[in-house]
C-alpha positions as CSV (number, residue, x, y, z in Angstrom):
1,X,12.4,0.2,0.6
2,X,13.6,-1.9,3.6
3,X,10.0,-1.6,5.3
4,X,8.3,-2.0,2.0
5,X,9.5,-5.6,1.5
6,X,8.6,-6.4,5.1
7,X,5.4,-8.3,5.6
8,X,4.6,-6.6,8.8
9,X,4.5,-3.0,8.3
10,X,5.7,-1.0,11.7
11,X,3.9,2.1,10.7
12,X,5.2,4.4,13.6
13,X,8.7,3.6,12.1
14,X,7.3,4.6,8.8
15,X,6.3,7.9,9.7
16,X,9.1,8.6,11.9
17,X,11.3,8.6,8.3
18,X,9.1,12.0,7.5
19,X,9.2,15.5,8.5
20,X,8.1,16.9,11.9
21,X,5.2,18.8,10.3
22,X,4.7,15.5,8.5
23,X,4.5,13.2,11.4
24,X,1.4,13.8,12.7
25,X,-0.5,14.1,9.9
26,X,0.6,10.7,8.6
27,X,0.0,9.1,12.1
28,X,-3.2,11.1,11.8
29,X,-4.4,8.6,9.3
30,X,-2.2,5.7,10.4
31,X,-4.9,2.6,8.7
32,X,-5.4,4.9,5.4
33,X,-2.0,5.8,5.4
34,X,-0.6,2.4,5.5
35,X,-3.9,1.0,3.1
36,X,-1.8,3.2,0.5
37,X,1.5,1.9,1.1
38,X,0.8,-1.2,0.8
39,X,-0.8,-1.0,-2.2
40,X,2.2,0.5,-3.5
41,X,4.4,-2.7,-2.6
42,X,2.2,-5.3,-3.4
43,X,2.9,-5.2,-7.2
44,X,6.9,-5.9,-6.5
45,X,5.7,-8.6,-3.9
46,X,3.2,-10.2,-6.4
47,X,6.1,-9.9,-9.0
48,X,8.7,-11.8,-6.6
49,X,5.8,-14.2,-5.8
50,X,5.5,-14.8,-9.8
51,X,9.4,-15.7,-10.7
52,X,10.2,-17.2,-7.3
53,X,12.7,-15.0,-6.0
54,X,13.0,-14.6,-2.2
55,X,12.4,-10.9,-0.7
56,X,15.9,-11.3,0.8
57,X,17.7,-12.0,-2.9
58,X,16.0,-9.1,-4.9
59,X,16.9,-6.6,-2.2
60,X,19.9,-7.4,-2.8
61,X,19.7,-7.1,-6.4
62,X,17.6,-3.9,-6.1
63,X,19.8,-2.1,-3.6
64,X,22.9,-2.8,-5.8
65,X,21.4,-1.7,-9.0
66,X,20.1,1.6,-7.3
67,X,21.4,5.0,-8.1
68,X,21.1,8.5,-6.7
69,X,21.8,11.5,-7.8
70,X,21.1,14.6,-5.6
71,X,20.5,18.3,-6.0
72,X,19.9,21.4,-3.5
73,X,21.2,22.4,-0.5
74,X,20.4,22.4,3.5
75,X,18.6,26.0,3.5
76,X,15.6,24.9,0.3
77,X,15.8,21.3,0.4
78,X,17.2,18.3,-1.5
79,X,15.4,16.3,-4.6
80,X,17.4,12.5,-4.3
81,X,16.3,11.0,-7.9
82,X,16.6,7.0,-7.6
83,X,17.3,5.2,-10.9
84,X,17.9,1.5,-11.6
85,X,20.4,-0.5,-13.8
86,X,17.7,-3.1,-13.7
87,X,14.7,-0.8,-15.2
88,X,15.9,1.6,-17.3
89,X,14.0,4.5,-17.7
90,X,12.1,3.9,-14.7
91,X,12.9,6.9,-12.0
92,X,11.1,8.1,-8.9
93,X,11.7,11.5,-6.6
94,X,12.1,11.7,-2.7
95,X,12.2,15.3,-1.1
96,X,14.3,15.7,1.5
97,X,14.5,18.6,4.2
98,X,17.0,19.0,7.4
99,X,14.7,18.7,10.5
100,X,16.9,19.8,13.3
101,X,19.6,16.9,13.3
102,X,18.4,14.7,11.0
103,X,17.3,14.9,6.9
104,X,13.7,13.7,6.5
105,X,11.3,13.0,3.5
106,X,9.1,16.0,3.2
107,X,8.0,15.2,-0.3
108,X,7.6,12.1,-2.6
109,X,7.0,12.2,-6.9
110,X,4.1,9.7,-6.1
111,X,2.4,12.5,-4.0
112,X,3.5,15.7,-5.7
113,X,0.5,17.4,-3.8
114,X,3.0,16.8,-0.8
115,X,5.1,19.7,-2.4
116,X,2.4,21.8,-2.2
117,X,2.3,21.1,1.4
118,X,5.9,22.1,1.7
119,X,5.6,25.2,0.1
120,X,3.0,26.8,2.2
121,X,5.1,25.9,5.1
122,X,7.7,27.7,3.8
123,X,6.0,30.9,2.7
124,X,4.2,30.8,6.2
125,X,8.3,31.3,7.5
126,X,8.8,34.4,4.8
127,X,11.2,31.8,2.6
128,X,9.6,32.9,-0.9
129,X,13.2,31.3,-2.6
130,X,12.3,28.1,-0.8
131,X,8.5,28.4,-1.8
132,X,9.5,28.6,-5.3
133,X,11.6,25.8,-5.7
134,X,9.5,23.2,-4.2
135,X,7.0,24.8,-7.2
136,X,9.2,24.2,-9.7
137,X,10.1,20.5,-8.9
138,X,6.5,20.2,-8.8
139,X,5.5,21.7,-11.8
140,X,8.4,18.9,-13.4
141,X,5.1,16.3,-12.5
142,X,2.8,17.7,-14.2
143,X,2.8,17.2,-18.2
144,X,6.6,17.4,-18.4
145,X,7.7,20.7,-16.9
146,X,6.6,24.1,-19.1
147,X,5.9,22.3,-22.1
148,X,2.8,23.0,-24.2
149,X,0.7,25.6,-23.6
150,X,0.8,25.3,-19.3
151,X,-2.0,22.7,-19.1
152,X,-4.1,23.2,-21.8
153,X,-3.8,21.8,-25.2
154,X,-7.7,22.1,-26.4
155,X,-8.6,25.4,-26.5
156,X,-10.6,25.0,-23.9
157,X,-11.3,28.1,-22.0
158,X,-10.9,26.1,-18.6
159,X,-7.5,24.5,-18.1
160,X,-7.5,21.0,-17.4
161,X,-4.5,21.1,-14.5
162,X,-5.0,24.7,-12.5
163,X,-1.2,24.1,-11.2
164,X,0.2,23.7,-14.4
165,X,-1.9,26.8,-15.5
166,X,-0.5,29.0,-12.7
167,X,3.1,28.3,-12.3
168,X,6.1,28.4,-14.8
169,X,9.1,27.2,-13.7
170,X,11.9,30.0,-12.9
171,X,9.8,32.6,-12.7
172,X,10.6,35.7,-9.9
173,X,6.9,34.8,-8.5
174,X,5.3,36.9,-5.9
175,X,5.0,35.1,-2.7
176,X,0.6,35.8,-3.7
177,X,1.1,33.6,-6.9
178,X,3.3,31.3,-5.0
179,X,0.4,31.0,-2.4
180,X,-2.5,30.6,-5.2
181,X,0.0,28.4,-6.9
182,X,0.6,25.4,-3.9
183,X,-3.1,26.3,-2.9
184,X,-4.4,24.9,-6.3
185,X,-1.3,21.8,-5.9
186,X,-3.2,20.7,-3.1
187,X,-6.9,21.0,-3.8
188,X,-7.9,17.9,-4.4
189,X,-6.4,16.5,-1.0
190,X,-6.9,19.4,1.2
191,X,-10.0,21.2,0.1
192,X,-11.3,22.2,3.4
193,X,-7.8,23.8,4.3
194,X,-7.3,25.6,1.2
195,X,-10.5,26.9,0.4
196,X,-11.0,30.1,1.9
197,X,-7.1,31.3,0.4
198,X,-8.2,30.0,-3.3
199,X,-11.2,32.0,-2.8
200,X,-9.3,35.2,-2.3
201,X,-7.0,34.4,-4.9
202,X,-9.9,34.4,-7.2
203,X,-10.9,37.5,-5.6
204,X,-7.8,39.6,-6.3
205,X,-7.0,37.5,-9.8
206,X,-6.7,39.7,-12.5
207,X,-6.8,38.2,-16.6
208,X,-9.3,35.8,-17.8
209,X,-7.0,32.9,-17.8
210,X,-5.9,33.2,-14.2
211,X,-9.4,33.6,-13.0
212,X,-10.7,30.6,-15.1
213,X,-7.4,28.3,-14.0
214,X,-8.2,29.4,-10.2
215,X,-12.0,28.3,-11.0
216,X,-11.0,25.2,-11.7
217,X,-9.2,24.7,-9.3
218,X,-11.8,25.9,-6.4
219,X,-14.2,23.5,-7.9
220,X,-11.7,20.4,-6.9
221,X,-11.2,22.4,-4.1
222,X,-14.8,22.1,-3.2
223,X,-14.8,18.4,-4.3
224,X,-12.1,17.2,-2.0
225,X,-13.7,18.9,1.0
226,X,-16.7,17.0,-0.1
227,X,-18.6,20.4,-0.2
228,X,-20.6,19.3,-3.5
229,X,-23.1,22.0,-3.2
230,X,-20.5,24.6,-3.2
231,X,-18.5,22.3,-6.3
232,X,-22.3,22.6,-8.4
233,X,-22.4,26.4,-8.3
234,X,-19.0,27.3,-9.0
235,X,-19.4,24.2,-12.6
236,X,-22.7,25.9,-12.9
237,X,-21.1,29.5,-13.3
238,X,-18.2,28.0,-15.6
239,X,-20.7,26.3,-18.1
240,X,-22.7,29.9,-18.3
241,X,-19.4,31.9,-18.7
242,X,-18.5,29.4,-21.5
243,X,-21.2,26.9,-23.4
244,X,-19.5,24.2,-24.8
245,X,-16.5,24.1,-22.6
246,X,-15.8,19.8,-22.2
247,X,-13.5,20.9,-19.2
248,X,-16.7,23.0,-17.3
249,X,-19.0,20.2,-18.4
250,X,-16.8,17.5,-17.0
251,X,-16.7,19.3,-13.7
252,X,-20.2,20.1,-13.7
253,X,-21.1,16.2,-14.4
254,X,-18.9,15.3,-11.1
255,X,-20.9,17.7,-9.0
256,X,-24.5,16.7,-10.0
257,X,-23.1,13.1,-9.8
258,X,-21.9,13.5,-6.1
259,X,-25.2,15.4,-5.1
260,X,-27.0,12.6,-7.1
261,X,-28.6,15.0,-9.7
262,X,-30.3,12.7,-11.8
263,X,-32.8,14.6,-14.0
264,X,-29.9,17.6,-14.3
265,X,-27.4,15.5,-15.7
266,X,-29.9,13.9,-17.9
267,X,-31.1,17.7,-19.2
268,X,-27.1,18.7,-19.2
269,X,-26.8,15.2,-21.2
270,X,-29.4,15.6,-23.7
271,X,-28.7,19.3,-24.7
272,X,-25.2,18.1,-25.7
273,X,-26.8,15.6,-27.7
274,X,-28.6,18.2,-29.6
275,X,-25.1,20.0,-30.4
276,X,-23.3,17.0,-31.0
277,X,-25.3,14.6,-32.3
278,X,-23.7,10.6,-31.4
279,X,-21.9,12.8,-28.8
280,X,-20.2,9.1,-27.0
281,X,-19.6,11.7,-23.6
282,X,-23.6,12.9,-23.4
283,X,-24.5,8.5,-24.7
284,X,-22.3,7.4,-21.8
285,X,-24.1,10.0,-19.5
286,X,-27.7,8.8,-20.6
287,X,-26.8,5.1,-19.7
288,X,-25.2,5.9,-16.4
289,X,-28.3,8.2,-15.6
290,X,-30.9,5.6,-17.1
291,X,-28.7,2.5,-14.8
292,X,-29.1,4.8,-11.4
293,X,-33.1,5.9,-12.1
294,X,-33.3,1.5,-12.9
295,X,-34.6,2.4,-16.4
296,X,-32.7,-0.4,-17.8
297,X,-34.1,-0.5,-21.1
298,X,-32.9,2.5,-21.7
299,X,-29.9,2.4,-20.1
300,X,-29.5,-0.9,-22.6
301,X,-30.6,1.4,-25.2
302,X,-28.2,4.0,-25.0
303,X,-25.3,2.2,-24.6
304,X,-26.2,-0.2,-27.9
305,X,-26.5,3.2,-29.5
306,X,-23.0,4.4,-28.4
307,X,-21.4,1.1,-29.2
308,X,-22.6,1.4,-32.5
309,X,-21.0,5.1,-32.9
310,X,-18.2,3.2,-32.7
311,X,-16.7,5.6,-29.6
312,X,-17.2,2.8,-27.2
313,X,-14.7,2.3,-24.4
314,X,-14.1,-0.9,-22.6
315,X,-16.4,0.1,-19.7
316,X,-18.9,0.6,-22.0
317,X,-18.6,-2.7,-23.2
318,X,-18.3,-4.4,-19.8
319,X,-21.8,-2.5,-18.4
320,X,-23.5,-3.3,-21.1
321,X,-22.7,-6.9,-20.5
322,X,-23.6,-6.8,-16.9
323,X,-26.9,-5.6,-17.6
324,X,-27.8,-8.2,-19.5
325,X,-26.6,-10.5,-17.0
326,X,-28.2,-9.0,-14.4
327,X,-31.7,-9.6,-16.7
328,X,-30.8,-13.2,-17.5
329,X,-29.7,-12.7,-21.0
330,X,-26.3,-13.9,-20.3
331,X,-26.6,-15.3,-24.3
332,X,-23.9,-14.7,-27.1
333,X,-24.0,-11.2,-27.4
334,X,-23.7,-10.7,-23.6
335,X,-20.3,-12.9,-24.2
336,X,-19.3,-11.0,-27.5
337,X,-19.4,-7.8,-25.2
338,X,-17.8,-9.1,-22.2
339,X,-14.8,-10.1,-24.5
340,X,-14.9,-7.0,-26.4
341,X,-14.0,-5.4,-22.5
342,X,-11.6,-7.8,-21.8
343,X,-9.2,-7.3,-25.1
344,X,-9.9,-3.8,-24.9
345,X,-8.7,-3.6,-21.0
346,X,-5.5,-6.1,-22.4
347,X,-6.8,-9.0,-20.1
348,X,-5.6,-6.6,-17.0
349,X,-8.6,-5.3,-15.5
350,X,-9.6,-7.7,-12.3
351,X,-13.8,-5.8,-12.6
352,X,-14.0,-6.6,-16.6
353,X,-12.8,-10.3,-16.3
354,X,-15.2,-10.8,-13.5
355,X,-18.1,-10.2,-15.5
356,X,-16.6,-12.3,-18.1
357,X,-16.1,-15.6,-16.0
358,X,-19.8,-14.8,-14.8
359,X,-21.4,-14.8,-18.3
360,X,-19.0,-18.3,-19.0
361,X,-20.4,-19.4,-15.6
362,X,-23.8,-18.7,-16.4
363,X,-23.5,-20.3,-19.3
364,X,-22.3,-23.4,-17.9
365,X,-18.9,-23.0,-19.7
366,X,-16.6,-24.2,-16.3
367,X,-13.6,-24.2,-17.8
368,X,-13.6,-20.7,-19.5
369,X,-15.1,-19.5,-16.5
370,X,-12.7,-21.2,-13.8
371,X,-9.7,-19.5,-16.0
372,X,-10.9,-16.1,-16.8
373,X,-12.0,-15.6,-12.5
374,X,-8.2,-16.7,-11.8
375,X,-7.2,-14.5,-14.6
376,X,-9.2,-11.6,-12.4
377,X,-7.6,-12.3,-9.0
378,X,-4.3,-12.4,-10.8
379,X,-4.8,-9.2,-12.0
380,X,-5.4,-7.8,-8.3
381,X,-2.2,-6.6,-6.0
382,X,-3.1,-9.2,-3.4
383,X,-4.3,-12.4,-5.8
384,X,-7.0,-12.1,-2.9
385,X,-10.8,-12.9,-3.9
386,X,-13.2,-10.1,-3.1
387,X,-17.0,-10.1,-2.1
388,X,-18.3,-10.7,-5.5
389,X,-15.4,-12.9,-6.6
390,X,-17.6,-15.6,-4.9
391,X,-20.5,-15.5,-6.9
392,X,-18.7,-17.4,-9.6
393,X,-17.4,-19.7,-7.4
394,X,-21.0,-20.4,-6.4
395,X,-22.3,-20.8,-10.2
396,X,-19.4,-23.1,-10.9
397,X,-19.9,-25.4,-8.0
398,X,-23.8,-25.2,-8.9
399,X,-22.4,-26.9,-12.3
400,X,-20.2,-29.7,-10.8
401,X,-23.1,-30.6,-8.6
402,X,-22.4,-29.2,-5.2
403,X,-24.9,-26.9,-4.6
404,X,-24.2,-26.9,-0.5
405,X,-21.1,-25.7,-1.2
406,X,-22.6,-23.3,-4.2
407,X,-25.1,-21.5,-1.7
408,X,-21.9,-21.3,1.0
409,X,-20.3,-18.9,-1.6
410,X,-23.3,-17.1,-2.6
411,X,-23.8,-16.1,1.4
412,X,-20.1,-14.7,1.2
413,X,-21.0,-11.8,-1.7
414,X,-21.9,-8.6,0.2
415,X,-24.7,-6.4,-0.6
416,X,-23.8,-3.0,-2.1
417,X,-23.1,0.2,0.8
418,X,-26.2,1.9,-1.1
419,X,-29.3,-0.3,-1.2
420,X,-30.5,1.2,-4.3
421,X,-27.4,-0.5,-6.0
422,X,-29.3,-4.0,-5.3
423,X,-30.7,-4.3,-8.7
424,X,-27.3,-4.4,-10.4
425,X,-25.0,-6.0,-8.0
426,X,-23.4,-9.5,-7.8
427,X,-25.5,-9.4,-4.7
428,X,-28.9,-9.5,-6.2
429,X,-27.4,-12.6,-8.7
430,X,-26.2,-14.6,-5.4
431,X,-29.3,-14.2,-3.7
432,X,-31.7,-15.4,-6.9
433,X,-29.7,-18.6,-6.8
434,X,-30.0,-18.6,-3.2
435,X,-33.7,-18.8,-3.8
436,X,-33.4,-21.5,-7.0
437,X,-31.4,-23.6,-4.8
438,X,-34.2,-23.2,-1.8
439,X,-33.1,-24.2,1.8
440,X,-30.5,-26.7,2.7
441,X,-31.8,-30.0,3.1
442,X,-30.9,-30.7,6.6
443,X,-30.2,-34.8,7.0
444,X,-32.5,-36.8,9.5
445,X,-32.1,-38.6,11.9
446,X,-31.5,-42.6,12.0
447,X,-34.8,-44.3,13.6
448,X,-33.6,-47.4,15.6
């Protein structure tokens, strides 16, 4: 907590508060690692900054109100829950192992995968009791402990958490489930470790429901170890075993997605369509596909038809109002839907406002636009404008006349990491007004 509230992060410090076979790993990835971390203070930072209350002052308050209680022991581990007088309600999990001399943090309830971690470790030493009880506080994390049907509420053939599927708390596992069990904890993190012992857990998995909960989980397996093509037949195989299934489509979508499957998802789109006609999933896929393949008149298309369905999100909402931005028909239905996004999101989502303080921009409406674009850095951990934060800078200083300092902005948006992005990126708006502003006049020189 102490090195959370400081501004300048000694990470080697950091990591030396974790495990021995933690150590490394986190050093490992020292910038990512660290990316995370302070991500995870910057709301309490941005909170102090909000009701002006020194870093120094709320420690103290925080460190009083604290409370701890611990269970475990030396020989499987410790669980220290941390509660506050000042936020009840509010509670969060550190795991604790003896490392030689000292107790370190092998676990945390932000990274439950971590347990995962810590269990194979354990079954790799022959401690099955060990194994099982890092399990069960996991399994606490996911859907509140053994309640409901272990993951799956729907029906649904395919479970939507594979952990929760395959463990139940107090159970005399074998140290085989236990394996299968961590292995499927830490798929999405650790794919390219993991893959090969989910595979023969698959192998040697006996009932339909364990060998469809140990599917699922090999195809986030696949995904985290970025092996998409692998991801795409395993989702292919789950939507032939069961038609239908929203879990195996869902899956199958991310694949095709992350190989960039255009007309596949389209086909996989359109055929749901036919079984569920207004379907707002299969609408939403259309538009994304139609957005990517730069059909945007269909892409505009699909998503009026999905608004109307009344199954819109607020995504829906805010694309729809970008692409008419994008085409210059930033008019009052482009507004109507960027607001529509913005109630829906609770005024809290930094990407939604943005688009809104772009339409007000565009339509020369300074002051709705100047609030709304603070309103989105306010909403961000940092209150720190990004890239295409700058583009509505740039239209608003076009408005108050200062279009040096308008085309100053508009050279600070980036262009998109994939160039066939362009089309729809703040990028493409900064440079068109780039070229309506034309060159800077540069000022001559004085003849004597």
């Amino acid at each position: 907590m102490l090195m959370g509230a400081d501004e300048t992060l000694d990470f080697k410090k950091l990591a030396g508060l974790f495990s021995r076979d933690l150590e490394p790993e986190i050093l490992a990835v020292g910038d990512q690692a660290a990316g995370l971390f302070e991500a995870a203070a910057a709301p309490a930072r941005k909170k102090l900054r909000s009701q002006e209350i020194s870093m120094d002052v709320a420690l103290d308050f925080a460190l009083g109100a604290l409370r701890e209680s611990v269970s475990g022991d030396d020989e499987v581990g410790y669980r220290v829950t941390y509660s506050s007088s000042l936020d009840a309600g509010q509670s969060f999990d550190v795991y604790v192992v003896r490392d030689g001399a000292e107790h370190r943090i092998a676990g945390l309830s932000t990274a439950v995968p971590m347990l995962g971690s810590e269990a194979l470790r354990r079954l790799g030493r022959g401690d099955l009791k060990g194994a099982r009880q890092w399990l069960d506080w996991a399994r606490e994390h996911h859907e509140g402990g053994n309640r409901g049907n272990r993951g799956n509420e729907t029906g649904d053939p395919f479970p939507a958490d594979a952990f929760a599927a395959l463990w139940t708390q107090g159970t005399e596992a074998t140290a085989e489930d236990a394996r299968c069990a961590a292995a499927a904890l830490l798929n999405s993190d650790e794919g390219a470790k993991t893959l090969p012992l989910l595979r023969a857990c698959r192998e040697a998995a006996e009932g339909e429901a364990r060998r469809n909960a140990l599917d699922v989980a090999l195809a986030w397996n696949a995904f985290g170890a970025k092996r998409y093509g692998e991801m795409a037949e395993i989702t292919r195989r789950l939507v032939a075993a069961a038609p239908g299934s929203e879990q195996a489509e869902r899956l199958h979508v991310l694949a095709l997605t992350s190989l960039r499957r255009w007309d596949e998802i389209r086909v996989l789109a359109e055929s749901r369509l036919k079984r569920r006609p207004g379907d707002g999933a299969a609408l939403r896929l259309l538009a994304q596909n139609a957005v990517v393949t730069q059909d945007f008149d269909g892409a505009e298309k699909q998503l009026r038809q999905l608004i109307g369905t009344g199954k819109a999100e607020a995504n829906d909402f805010n694309q729809l109002a970008w692409i008419l931005l994008e085409r210059g028909r930033a008019d009052e239905t482009a507004l109507e839907y960027g607001q529509r996004a913005a109630a829906l999101s609770g005024y809290g989502d930094p990407s939604f406002l943005h688009t809104l303080a772009a339409i007000y921009a565009d339509q020369g409406k300074t002051a709705e636009a100047y609030k709304i674009i603070l309103q989105s850095l306010a909403a961000k951990p940092d209150e720190a404008p990004d890239s295409h934060d700058w583009y509505v800078f740039g239209r608003l200083a076009e408005h108050y006349g200062l279009p040096d300092v308008a085309r100053k902005y508009y050279k600070k948006v980036a262009p998109p990491e994939r160039p066939e992005e362009e089309s729809m990126s703040t990028h493409a708006l900064a440079a068109r007004r780039l070229a309506a502003l034309g060159e800077e006049k540069k000022p001559q020189k004085a003849r004597l």
